[in-house]
ROMARSE-696643 format. One line per field, with one value per residue (C-alpha): residue in three letters; x, z, y. Coordinates in nm, 4 decimals. Layout:
N
lodren = ala:...
px = X:...
pz = Z:...
py = Y:...
END
This chain:
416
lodren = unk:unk:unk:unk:unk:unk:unk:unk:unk:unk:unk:unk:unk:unk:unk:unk:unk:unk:unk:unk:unk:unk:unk:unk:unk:unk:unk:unk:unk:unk:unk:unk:unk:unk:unk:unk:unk:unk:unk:unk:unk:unk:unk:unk:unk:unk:unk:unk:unk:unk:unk:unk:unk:unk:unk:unk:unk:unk:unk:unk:unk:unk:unk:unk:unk:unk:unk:unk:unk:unk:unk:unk:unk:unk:unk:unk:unk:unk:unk:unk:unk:unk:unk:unk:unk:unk:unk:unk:unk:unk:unk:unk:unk:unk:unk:unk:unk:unk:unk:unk:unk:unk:unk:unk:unk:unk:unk:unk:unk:unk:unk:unk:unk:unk:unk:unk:unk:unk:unk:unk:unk:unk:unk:unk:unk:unk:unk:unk:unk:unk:unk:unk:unk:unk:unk:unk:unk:unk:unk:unk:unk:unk:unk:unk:unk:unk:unk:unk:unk:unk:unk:unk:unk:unk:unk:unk:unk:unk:unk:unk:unk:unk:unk:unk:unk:unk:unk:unk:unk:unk:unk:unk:unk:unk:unk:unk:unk:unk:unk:unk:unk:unk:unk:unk:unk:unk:unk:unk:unk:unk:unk:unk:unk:unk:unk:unk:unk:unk:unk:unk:unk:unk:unk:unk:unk:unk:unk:unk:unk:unk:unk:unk:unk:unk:unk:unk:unk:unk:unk:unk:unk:unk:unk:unk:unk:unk:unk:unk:unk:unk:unk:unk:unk:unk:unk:unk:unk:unk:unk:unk:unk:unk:unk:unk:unk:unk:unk:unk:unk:unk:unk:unk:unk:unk:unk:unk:unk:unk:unk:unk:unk:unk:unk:unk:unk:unk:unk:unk:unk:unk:unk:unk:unk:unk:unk:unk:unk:unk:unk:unk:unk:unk:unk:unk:unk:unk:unk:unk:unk:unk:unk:unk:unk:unk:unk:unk:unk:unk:unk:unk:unk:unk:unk:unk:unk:unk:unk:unk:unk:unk:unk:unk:unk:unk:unk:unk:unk:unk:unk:unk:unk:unk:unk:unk:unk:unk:unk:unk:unk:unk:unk:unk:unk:unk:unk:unk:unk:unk:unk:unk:unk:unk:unk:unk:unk:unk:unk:unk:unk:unk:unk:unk:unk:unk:unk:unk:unk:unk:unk:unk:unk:unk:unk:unk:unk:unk:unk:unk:unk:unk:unk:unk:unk:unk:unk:unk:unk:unk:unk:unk:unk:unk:unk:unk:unk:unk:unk:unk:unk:unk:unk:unk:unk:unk:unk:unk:unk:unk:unk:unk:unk:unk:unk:unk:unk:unk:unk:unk:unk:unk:unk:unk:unk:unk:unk:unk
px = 9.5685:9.4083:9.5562:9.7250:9.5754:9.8116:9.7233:9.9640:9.8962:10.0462:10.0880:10.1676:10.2723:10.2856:9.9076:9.9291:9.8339:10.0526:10.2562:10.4894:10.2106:10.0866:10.3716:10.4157:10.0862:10.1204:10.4522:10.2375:9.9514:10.2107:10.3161:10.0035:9.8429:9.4897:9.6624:9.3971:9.5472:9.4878:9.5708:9.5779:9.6573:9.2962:9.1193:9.2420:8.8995:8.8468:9.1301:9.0274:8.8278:9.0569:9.2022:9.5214:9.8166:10.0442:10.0434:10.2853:10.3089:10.4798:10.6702:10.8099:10.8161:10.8895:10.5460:10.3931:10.6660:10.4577:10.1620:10.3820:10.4781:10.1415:9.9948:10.2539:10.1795:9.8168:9.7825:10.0375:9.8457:9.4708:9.5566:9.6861:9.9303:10.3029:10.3593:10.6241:10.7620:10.9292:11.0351:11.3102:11.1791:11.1320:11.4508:11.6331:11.3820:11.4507:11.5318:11.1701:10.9940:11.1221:10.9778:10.6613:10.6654:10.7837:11.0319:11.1508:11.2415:11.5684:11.5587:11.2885:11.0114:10.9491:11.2640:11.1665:10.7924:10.8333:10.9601:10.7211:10.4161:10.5460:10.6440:10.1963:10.1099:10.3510:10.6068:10.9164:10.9582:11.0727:11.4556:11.4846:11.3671:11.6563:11.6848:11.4410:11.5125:11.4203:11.5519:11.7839:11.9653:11.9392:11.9808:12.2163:11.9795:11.9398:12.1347:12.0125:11.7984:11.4909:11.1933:10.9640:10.6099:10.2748:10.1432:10.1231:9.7587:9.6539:9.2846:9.2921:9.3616:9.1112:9.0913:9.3413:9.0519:8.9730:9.3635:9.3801:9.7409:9.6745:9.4497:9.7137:9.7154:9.7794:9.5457:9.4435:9.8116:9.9915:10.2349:10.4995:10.8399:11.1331:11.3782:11.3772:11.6843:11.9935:12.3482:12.3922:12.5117:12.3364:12.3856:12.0777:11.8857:11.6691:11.7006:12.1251:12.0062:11.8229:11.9695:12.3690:12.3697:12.2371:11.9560:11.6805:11.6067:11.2436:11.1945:11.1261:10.7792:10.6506:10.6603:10.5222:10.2692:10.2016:10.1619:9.9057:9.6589:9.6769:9.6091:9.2888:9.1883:9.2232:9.5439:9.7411:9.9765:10.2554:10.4833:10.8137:10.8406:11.1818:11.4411:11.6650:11.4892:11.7930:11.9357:11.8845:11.9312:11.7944:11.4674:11.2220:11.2845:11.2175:10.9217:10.7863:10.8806:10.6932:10.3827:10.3628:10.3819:10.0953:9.8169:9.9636:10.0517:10.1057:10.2805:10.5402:10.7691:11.0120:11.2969:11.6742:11.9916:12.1260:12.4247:12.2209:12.0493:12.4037:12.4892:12.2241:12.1367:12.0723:11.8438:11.6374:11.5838:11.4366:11.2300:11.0888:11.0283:10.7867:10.5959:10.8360:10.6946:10.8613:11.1502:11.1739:11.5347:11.6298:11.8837:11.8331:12.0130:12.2114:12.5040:12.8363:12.8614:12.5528:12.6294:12.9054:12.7577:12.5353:12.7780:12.5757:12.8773:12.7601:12.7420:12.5494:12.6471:12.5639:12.2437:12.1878:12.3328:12.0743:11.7772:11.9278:11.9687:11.5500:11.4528:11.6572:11.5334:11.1807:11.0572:11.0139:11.2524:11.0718:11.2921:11.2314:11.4685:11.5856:11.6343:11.6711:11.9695:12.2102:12.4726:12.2674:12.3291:12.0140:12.1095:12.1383:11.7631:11.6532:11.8008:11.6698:11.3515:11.5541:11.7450:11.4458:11.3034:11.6591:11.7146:11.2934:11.2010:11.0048:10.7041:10.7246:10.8777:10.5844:10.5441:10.6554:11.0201:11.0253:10.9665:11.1666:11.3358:11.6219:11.4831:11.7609:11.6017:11.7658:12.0013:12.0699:12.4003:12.4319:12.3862:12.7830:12.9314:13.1725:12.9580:12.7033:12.9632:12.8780:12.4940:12.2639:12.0265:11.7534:11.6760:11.3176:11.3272:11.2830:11.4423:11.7094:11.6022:11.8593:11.8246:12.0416:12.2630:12.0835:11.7455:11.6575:11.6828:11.4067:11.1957:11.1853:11.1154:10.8131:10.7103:10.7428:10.5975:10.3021:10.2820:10.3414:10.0259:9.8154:9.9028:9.7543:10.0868:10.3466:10.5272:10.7491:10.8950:10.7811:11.0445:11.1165
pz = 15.1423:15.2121:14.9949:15.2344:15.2856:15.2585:15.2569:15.0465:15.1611:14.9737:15.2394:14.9292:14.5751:14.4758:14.4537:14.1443:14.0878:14.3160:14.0851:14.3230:14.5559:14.1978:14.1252:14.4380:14.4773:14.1411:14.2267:14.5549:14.3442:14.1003:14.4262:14.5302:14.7336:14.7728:14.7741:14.9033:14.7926:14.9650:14.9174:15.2445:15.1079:14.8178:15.0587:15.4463:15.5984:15.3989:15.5371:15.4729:15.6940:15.6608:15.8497:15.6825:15.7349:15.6493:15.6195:15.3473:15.3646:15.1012:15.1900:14.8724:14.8938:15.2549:15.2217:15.2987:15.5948:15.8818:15.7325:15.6861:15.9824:16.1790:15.9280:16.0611:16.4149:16.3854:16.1850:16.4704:16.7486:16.5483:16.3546:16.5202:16.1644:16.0547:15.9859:15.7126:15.5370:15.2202:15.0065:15.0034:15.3155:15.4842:15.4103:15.4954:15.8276:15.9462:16.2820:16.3203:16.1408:16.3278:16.6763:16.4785:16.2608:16.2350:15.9285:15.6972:15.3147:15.2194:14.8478:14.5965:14.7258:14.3759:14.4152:14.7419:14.6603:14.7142:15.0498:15.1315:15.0622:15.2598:15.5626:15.5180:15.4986:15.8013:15.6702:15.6976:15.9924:15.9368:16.0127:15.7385:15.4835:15.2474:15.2708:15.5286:15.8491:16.1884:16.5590:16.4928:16.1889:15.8103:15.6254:15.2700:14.9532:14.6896:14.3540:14.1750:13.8294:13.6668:13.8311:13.6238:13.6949:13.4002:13.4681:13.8003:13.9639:13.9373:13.9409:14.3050:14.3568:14.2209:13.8836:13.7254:13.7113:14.1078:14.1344:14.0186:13.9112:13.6570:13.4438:13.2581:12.9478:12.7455:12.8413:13.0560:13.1797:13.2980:13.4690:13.3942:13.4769:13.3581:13.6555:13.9937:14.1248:13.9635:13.8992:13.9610:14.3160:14.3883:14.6642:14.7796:14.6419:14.8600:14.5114:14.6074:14.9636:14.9654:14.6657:14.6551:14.2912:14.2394:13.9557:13.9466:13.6133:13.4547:13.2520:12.9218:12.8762:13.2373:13.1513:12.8059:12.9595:13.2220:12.9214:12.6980:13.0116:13.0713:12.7030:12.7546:12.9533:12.7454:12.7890:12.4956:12.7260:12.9283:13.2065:13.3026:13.6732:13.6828:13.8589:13.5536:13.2646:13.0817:13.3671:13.0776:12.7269:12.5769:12.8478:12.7718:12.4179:12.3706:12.5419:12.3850:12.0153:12.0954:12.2252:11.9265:11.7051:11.8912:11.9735:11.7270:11.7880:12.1423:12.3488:12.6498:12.8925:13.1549:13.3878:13.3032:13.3550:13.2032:13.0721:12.9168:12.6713:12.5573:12.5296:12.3640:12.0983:11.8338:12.1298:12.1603:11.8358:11.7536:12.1008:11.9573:11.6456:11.8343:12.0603:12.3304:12.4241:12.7540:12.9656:13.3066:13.3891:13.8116:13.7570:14.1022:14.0771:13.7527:14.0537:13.9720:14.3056:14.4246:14.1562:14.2795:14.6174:14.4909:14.2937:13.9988:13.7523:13.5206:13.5220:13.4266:13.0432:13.0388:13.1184:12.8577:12.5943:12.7166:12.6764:12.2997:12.2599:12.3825:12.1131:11.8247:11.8591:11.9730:12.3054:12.6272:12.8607:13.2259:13.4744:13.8953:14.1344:14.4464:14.4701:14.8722:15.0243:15.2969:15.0799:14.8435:14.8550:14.8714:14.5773:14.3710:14.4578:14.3903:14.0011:13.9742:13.7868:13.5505:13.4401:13.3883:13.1874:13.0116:12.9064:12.8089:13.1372:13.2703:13.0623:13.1804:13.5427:13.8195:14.0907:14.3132:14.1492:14.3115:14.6623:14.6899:14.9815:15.0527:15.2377:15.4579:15.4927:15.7487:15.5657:15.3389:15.2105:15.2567:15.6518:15.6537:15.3760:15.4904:15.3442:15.6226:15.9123:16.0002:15.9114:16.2216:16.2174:16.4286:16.4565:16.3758:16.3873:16.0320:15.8755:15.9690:15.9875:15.8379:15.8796:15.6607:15.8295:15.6272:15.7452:15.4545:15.2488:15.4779:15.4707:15.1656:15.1321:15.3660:15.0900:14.8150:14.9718:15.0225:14.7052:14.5540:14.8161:14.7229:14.3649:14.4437:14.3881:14.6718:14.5123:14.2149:14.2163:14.1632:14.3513:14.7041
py = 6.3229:6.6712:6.9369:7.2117:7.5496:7.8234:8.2536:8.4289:8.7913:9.1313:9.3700:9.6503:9.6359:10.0003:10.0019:9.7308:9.3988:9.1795:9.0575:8.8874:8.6920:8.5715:8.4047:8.3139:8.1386:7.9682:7.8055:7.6677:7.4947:7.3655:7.1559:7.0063:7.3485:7.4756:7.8907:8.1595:8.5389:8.8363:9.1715:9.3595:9.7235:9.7159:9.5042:9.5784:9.4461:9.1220:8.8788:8.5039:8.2801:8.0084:7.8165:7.7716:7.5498:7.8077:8.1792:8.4284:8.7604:8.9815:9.3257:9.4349:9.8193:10.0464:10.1963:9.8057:9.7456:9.8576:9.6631:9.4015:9.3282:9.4259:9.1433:8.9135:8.9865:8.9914:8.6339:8.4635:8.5705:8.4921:8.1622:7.8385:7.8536:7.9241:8.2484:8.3493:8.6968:8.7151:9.0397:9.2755:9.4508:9.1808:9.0586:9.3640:9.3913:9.0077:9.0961:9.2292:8.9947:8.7334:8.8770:8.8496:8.5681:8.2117:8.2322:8.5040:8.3840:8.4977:8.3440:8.4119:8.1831:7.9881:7.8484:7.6624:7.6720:7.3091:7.2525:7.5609:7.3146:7.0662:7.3009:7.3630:6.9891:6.8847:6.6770:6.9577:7.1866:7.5512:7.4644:7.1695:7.4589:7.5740:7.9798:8.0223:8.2387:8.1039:8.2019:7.9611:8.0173:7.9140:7.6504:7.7173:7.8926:7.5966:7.6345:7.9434:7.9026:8.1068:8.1653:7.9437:7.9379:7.8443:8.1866:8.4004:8.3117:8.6692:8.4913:8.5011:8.8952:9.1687:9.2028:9.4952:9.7446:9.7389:9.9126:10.2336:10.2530:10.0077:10.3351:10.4822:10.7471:10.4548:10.2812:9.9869:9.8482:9.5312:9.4913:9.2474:9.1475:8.9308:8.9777:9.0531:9.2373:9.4744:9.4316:9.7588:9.9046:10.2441:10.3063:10.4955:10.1770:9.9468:9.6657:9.6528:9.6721:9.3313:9.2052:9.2921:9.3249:8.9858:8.8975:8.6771:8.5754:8.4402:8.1862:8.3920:8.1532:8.2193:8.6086:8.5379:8.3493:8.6487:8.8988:8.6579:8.6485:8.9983:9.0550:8.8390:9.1186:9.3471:9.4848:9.5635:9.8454:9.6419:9.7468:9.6075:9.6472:9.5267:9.7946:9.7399:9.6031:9.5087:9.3144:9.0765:9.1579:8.8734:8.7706:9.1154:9.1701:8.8327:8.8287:9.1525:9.0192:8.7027:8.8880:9.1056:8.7548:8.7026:8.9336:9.1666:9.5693:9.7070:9.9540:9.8762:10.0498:9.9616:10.1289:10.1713:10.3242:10.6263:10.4731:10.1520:10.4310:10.5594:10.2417:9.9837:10.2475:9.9472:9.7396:10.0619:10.1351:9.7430:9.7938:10.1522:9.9395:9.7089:9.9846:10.0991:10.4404:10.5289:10.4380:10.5670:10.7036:10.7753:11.0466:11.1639:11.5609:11.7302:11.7346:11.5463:11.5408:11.3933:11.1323:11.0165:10.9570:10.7407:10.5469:10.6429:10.5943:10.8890:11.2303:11.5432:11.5240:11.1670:11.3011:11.5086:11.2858:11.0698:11.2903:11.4322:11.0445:10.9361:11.2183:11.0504:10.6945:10.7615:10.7147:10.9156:10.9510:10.9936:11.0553:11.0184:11.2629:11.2638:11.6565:11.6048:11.4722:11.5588:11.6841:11.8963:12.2929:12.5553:12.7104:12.4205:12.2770:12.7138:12.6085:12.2698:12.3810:12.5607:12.2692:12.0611:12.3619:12.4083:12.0144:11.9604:11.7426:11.9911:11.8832:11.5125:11.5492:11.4445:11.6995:11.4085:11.4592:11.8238:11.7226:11.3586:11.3411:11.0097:10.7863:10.6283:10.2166:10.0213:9.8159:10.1374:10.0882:10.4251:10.4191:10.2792:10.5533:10.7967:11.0721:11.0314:11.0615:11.4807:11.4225:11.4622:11.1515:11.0024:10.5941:10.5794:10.2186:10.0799:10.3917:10.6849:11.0426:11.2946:11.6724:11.9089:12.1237:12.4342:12.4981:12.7002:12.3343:12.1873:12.4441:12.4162:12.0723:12.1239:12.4180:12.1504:11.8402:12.0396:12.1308:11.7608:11.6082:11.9137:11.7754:11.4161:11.2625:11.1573:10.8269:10.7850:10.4518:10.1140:9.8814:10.1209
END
């Protein structure tokens, strides 16, 4: 029997190595298919000849969704093929995708990788596949377990030196992961948007695996992508001791909360011990207030406990902001720089963090709180426009954006 043809196309990955399609696409051949990948952001002009008996396309961050789903469109109306989405976008955007595309995956594909490959050779239609979206309905996700794949088939993307983001001060990077997912519920957070505070676990060997090719390349500087590295405690140090067993001495860093710093002081210190060298923190204001809204569950003096607390053990705290919200006061954003000079952030804090505005996603939690009820907003179809009530606070956020794109810099996070 002819092995199926299936596309698995990255409509964005925060200008890295898709990660995600990788795994993806290795879960596929494990089942029997012949996987092309493509990434659609590096490469926009080079889509595959083809043909295909199935098409995937990832949306994984909002700056991809547009891309996304004019991917989706374009494939269904050029290839005689089933078309399907997957990714937290295109989860949270399934009522689009679907005018667009056969199916939407509402599970992490590697979990139904099979029944995917058989959806591409013909013996399953879209409806008989667990988790997968259709006009008419879904069938129940299959039981949850780790995401286990030999290694992510990063062979069939550009190598990590085509993608800029992968050049770091540290030197050539990978990135890695070990879960996909938080357990925590911010609530300005496209991760609890899609995800609900649920976790998707790796197999600890599959990420080892990851890390060992990557090393092959050269890299000896690793990045946890996960939005909460310690959704697991056990999973990434593991992982990172292993690696150091065997390729010998690197340097890693990953995100986390605030209150996991005060709070795993002995984990740290053992991750310091094995080449941790910066954590990236979103505090998102020194405002109590703002905290709260966000369901945050610290507060300013966590903060700088936190900081005092990254000096003592050893690594770099980097934090990402959110200075501009609906609730935040002109005189508060005119001190901002003042506190990052006051606490030490000021030398690591990327212009970006100046000028980051909240981006209101459809399927924000957010868009239901009772704190947006007196906020003037705008549908702009896969997102909500918000305009302070204080003109002087969005004029200068025009001021500062300016200032952040004349800078070169206009993202700061990984997983939004």
């Amino acid at each position: 029997m002819t092995q199926p043809r299936v596309l698995v196309a990255s409509a964005f990955e925060a200008e890295l190595q898709p990660l995600t399609c990788a795994c993806v696409a290795a879960a596929l051949q494990g089942h029997g298919a012949d996987v092309t990948g493509w990434d659609a952001h590096l490469r926009p002009d080079a889509m595959p000849d083809g043909p295909f008996d199935l098409v995937l396309v990832s949306v994984q961050q909002f700056e991809g969704l547009e891309r996304g789903v004019s991917l989706a469109r374009r494939l269904s109306d050029e290839r005689d093929t089933t078309v399907v989405a997957f990714g937290q976008y295109a989860q949270m955007n399934h009522r689009e995708f679907l005018r667009v595309a056969d199916a939407i995956v509402m599970e992490e594909p590697e979990l139904i990788s099979e029944e995917l490959v058989r959806l591409a050779d013909g013996t399953l239609e879209p409806t008989q596949v667990p988790a997968l979206m259709t006009a008419q309905g879904m069938r129940p996700k299959p039981p949850r377990r780790r995401i286990t794949v030999p290694k992510p088939a990063r062979d069939l993307f550009p190598s990590l030196v085509h993608y800029p983001a992968h050049h770091t001060p540290f030197g050539l990077m990978g990135n890695i992961e070990a879960s996909r997912g938080c357990h925590h519920k911010c609530t300005y957070c496209s991760v609890y948007g899609a995800y609900d505070g649920g976790v998707a676990a790796y197999d600890g060997d599959s990420v080892l695996a990851d890390a060992l090719q990557l090393a092959e390349e050269g890299v000896r500087h690793f990045c946890f992508i996960d939005a909460e590295f310690f959704n697991s405690r056990t999973i990434g140090t593991g992982v990172v001791e292993r690696l150091v067993d065997a390729i010998g001495p690197i340097t890693f860093e990953f995100t986390t909360r605030v209150d996991h710093v005060l709070s795993y002081p002995h984990e740290l210190e053992k991750l310091v011990a094995l080449g941790l060298r910066r954590v990236t923190c979103a505090l998102e204001f020194p405002s109590d207030r703002i905290l709260r809204i966000f369901d945050k569950h610290i507060d300013v003096e966590h903060m700088r406990q936190a900081i005092a607390e990254a000096e003592r053990i050893g690594f770099e705290l980097y934090p990402t902001f959110i200075p501009f919200t609906p609730w935040i006061e002109y005189d508060e954003l005119l001190g901002f720089e003042d506190w990052l000079v006051e606490t030490g952030l000021a030398r690591v804090t990327d212009p970006t963090a100046l000028q980051t505005r909240l981006l209101l996603f459809k399927g924000s939690p957010l868009l239901s709180s009772p704190w947006m009820e007196d906020i003037a907003t705008v549908d702009r179809g896969f997102w909500v426009e918000w305009t302070h009530p204080d003109k002087r606070v969005e004029e200068l956020w025009q001021q500062r954006r300016t200032d952040a794109e004349d800078a070169g810099r206009i993202r700061c996070c990984v997983k939004c």
